[in-house]
C-alpha positions as CSV (number, residue, x, y, z in Angstrom):
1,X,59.0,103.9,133.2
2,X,62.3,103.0,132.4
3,X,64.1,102.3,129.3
4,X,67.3,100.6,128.8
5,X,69.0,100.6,125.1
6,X,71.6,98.1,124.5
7,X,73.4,99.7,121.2
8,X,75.4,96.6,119.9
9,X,79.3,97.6,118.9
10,X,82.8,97.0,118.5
11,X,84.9,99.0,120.9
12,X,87.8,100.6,119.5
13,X,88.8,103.5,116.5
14,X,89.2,100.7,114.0
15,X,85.7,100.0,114.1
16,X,84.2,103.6,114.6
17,X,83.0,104.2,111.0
18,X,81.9,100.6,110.4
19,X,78.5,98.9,109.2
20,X,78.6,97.0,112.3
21,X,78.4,100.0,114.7
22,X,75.7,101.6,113.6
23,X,74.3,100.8,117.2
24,X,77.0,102.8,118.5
25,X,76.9,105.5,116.7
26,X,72.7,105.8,117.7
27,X,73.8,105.9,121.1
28,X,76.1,109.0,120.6
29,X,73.3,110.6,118.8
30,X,70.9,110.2,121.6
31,X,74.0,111.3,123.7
32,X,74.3,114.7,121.4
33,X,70.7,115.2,121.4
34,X,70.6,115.4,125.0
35,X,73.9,117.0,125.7
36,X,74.8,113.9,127.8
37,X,78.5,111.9,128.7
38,X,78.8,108.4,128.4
39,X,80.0,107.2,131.7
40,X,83.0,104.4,131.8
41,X,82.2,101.1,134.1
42,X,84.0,97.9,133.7
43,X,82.5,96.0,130.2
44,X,80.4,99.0,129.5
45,X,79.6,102.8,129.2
46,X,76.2,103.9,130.2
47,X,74.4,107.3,130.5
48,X,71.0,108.2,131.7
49,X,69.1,110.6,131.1
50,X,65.1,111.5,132.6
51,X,62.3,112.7,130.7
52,X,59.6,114.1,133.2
53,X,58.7,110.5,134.9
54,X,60.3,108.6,132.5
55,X,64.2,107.5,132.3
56,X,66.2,106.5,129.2
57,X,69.4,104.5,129.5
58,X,71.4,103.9,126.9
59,X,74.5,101.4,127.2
60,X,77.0,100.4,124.8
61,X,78.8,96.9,125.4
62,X,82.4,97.0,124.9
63,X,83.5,93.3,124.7
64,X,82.7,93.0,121.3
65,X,80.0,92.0,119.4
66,X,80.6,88.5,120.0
67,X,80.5,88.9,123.8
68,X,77.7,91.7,124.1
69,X,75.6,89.2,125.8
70,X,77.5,89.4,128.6
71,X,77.1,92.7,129.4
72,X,73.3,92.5,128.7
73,X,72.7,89.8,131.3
74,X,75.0,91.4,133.7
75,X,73.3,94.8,134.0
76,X,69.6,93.4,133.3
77,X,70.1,91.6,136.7
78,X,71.3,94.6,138.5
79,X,68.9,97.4,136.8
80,X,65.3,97.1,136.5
81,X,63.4,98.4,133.7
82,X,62.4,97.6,130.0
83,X,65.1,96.4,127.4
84,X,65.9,97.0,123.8
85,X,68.3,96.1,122.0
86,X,69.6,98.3,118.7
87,X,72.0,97.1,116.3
88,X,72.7,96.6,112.8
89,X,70.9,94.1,110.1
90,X,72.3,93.1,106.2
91,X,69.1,91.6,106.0
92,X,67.6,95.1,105.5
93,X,68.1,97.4,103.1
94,X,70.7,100.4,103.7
95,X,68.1,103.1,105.5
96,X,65.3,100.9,106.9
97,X,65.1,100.4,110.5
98,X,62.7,97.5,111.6
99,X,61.2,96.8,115.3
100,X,60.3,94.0,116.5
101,X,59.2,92.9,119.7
102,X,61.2,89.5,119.5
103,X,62.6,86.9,117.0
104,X,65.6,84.7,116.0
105,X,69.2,86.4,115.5
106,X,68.9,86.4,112.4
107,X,72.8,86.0,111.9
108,X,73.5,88.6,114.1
109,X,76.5,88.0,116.2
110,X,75.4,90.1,118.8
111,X,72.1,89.0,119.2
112,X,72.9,85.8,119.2
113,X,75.3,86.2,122.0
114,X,72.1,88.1,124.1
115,X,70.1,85.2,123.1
116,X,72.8,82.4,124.6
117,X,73.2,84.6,127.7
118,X,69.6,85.4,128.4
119,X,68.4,82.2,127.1
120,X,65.4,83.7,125.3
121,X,64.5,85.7,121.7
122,X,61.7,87.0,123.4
123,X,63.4,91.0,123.6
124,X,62.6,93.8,121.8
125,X,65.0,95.0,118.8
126,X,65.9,97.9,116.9
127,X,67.3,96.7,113.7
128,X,69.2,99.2,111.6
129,X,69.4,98.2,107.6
130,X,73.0,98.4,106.1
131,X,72.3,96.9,103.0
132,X,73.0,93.4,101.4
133,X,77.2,93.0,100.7
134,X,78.1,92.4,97.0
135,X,78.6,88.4,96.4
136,X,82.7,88.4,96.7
137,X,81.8,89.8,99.8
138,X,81.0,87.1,103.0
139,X,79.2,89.3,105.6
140,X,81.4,88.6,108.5
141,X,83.7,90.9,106.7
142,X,81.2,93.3,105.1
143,X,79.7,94.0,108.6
144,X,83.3,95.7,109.3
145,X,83.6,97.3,106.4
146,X,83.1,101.2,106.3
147,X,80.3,103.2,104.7
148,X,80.3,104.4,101.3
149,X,81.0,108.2,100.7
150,X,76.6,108.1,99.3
151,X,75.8,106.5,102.6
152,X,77.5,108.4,104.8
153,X,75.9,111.3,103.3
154,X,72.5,109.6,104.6
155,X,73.7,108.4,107.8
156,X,72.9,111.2,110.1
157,X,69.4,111.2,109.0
158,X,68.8,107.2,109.8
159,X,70.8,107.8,113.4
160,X,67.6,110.8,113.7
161,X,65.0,108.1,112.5
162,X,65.9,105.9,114.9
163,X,66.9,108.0,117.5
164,X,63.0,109.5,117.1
165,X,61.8,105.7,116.6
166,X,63.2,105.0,119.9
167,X,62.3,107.9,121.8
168,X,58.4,107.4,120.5
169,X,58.5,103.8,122.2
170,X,59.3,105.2,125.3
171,X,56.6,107.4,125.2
172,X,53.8,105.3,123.4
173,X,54.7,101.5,123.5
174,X,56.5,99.2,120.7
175,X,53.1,98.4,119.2
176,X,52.4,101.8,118.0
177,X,56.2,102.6,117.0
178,X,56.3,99.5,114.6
179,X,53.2,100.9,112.1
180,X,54.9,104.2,112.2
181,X,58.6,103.7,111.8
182,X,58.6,100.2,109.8
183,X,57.1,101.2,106.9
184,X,59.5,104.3,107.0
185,X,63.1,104.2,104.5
186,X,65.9,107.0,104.4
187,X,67.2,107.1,100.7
């Protein structure tokens, strides 16, 4: 079986640290956790890594969020395997992660852009909670804003939760992932 995370980002230092790349910064903590490089190719970096019979791939779009589509139909067409797609959600509270095994955008930028592209909803996601912005806030800027110093203090352990969230789907299915991890919060 194979695996293939799309971690929704913005390329570029500006955004490291932000809300908005929480999918990135999963990606380089599956990365770390198996001592693994990100590869460069043209609108993408990818690495894989195999787990007995089983392969994980993890790319990271780097046309923006806007445009991540793009790169998710391009290598869907060239690669088979499963697809998820991980990414960030001010729907949620800061430290949930949800999974779902389709549904809309949700607002989502770059899930709306995979949805155009592929023409369907019907994908599993990893949604990653970053909390709600304040009112003077509109959420087009509050998804590049940066993390608090509390939240960044509880960062590394959502980045494990879903890292282990993820890694348990490739093992046991979506199905039996979503009673464990969806009812779990970081706080």
């Amino acid at each position: 079986m194979r695996l293939i995370l799309f971690t929704l980002g913005n390329p570029g230092k500006k955004y490291t640290q932000t809300r908005h790349n929480i999918g990135f910064m999963v990606a380089d903590g599956l990365a770390e956790k198996f001592n693994a490089r990100f590869k460069n190719a043209n609108d993408y970096q990818h690495l894989k890594v195999t787990l007995g019979e089983k392969e994980l791939v993890v790319v990271k779009p780097l046309l923006y969020m806007n445009n991540s589509g793009v790169v998710v139909k391009e290598y869907i067409t060239e690669i088979d395997g499963d697809f998820m797609v991980v990414c960030d959600d001010f729907a949620l509270p800061f430290g949930k992660i949800r999974i779902r095994e389709r549904g809309s955008d949700g607002g989502h930028q770059g899930l709306a852009s995979i949805i155009y592209h592929l023409q369907t909803n019907n994908f599993p996601r990893l949604r990653i909670g970053i909390g709600n912005p304040p009112p003077e806030i509109p959420y087009r800027e509050y998804v590049l804003t940066k993390f608090t110093r509390e939240e960044r203090k509880l960062l590394p352990k959502i980045i494990e939760l879903s890292c282990e969230a993820l890694l348990y789907i490739l093992d046991n299915g979506i199905k039996k992932a979503m009673t464990i991890y969806n009812a779990q919060t970081i706080s």
